[in-house]
C-alpha positions as CSV (number, residue, x, y, z in Angstrom):
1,X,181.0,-134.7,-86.0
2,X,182.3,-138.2,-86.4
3,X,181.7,-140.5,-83.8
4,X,184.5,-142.0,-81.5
5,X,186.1,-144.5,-82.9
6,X,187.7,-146.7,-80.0
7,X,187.2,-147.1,-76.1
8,X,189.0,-144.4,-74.9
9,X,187.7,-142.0,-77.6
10,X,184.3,-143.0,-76.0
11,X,185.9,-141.4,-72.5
12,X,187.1,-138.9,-73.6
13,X,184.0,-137.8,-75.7
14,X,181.7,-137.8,-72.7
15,X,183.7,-136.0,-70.4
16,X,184.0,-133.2,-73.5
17,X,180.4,-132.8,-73.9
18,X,179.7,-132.7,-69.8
19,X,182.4,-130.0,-70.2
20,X,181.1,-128.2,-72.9
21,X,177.8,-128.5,-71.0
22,X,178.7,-127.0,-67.8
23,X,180.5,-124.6,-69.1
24,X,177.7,-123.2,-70.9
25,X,175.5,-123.6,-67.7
26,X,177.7,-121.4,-66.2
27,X,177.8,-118.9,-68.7
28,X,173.7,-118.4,-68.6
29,X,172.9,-119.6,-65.3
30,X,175.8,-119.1,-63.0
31,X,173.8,-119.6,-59.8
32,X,172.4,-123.3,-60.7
33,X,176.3,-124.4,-61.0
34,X,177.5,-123.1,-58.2
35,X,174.6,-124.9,-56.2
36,X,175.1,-128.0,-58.0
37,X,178.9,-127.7,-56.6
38,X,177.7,-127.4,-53.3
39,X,178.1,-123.3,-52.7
40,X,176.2,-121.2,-51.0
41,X,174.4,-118.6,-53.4
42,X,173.6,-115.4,-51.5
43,X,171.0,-112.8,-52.5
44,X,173.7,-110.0,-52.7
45,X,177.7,-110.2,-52.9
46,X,179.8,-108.2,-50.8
47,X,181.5,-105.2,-52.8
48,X,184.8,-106.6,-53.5
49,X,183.4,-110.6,-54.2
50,X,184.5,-111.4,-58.1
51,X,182.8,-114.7,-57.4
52,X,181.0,-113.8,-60.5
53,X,184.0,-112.8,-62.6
54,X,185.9,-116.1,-61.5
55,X,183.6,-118.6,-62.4
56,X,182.9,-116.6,-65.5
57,X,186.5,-117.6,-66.5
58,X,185.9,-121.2,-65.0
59,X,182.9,-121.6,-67.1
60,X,185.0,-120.2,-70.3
61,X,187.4,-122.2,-69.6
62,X,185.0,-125.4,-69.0
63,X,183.0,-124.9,-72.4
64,X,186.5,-124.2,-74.5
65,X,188.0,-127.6,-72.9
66,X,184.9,-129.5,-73.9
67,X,185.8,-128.1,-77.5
68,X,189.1,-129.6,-77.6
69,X,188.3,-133.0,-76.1
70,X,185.9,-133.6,-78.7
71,X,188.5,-132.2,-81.3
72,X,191.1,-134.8,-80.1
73,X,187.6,-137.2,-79.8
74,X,187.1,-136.3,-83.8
75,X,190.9,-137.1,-84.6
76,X,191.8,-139.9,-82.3
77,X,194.4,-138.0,-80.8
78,X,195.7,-140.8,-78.6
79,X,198.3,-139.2,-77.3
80,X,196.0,-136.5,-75.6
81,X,194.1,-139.1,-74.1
82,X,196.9,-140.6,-72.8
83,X,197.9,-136.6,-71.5
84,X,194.2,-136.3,-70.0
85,X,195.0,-139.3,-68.1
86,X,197.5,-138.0,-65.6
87,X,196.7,-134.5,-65.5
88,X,193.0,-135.3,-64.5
89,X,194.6,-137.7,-62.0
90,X,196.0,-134.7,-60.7
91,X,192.9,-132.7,-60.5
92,X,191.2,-135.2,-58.5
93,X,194.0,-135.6,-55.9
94,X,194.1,-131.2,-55.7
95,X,190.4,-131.0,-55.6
96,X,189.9,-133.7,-53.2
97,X,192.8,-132.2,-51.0
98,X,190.5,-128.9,-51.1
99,X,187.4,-130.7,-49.7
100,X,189.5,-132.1,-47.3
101,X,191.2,-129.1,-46.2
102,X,187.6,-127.0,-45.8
103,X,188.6,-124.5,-49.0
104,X,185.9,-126.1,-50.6
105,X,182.5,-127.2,-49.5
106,X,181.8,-131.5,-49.3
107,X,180.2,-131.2,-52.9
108,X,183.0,-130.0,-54.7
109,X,184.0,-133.8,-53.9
110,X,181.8,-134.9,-56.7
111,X,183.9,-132.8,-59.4
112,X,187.0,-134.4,-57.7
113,X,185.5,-138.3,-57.9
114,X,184.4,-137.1,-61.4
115,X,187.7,-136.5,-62.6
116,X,189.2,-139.7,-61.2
117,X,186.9,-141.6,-62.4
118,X,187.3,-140.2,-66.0
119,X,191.0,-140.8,-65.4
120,X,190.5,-144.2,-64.8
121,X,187.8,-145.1,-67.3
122,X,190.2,-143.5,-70.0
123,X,193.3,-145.4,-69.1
124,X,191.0,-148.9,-68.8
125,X,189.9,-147.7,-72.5
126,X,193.5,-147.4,-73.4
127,X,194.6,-150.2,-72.2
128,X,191.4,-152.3,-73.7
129,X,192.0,-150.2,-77.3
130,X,195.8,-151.9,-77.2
131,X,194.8,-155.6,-76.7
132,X,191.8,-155.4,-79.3
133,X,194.8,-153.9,-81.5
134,X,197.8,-156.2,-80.7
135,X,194.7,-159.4,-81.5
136,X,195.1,-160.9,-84.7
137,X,193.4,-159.5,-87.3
138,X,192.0,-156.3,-85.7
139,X,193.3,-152.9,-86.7
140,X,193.3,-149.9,-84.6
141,X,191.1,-147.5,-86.6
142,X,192.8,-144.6,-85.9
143,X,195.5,-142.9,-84.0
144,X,197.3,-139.9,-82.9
145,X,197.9,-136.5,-85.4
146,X,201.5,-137.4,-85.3
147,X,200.8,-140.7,-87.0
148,X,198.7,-139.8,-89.6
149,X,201.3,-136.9,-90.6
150,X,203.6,-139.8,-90.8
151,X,202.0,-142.7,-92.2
152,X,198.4,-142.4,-92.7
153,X,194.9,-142.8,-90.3
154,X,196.1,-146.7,-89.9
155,X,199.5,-146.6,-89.0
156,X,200.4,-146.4,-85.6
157,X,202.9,-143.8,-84.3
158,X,205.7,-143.9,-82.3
159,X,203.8,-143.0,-79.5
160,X,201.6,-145.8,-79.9
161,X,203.8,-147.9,-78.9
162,X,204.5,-146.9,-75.6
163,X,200.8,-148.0,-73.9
């Protein structure tokens, strides 16, 4: 696998190997995540709890997400970063509202400040990939799948433009 190739590939590359990685923790050791997230693991479940079902999905769902970050990582899909941008914003303000509102324990938080601070970090790598592009001299080394379709790995795309 190629390695990222700006800022906010960087970004986006961690986050998809942390999720890649706790998705497979949860797959083979399901009780060590949910103590890591701050929930209580009892020695029996109640007939009924699917707690084990659910964060089978989760953890599915974690590891396949980790795959396509580092796909877009791989093609400098900008314009998925961009997309990862506002919808993890949104994550952190519903998971943070959860803590808040006692439907999740106070260590859930740390998923919540994890996924605003990815937000952040991958619109700071963005916005630092732009100005090292818009400098004299300096190319952008890659772009979105729209833009190559178009014009080739160094031409920028429409949505490029709009940073």
């Amino acid at each position: 696998m190629k390695l990222p190739r700006s800022g906010a590939g960087w970004t986006v590359a961690v986050f998809g190997v942390l999720a890649l990685a706790m998705g497979a923790v949860g797959l083979l050791w399901p009780e060590a995540l949910l103590r890591t997230l701050g929930f209580e693991v009892p020695e029996r479940r109640a007939a009924g709890d699917h707690t084990g079902t659910f964060l089978m999905a989760s953890s599915m769902a974690s590891f396949n997400m980790g795959v396509y970050y580092l796909l877009a990582t791989a093609t400098e899909w900008r314009s998925f970063y961009r997309f990862t941008v506002v919808f993890r914003l949104v994550t952190f303000t519903v998971f943070s509202i959860a803590v808040l509102a006692d439907i999740a324990p106070g260590g859930f938080f740390g998923v919540a400040a994890w996924e605003g601070l990815g937000a952040v970090a991958t619109a700071v790598g963005l916005r630092w990939d732009a100005r090292r592009a818009d400098a004299p001299g300096v190319g952008r080394g890659g772009d979105d799948a729209a833009g190559a379709a178009a014009g080739g790995a160094g031409t920028p795309s429409a949505t490029d433009a709009v940073h």
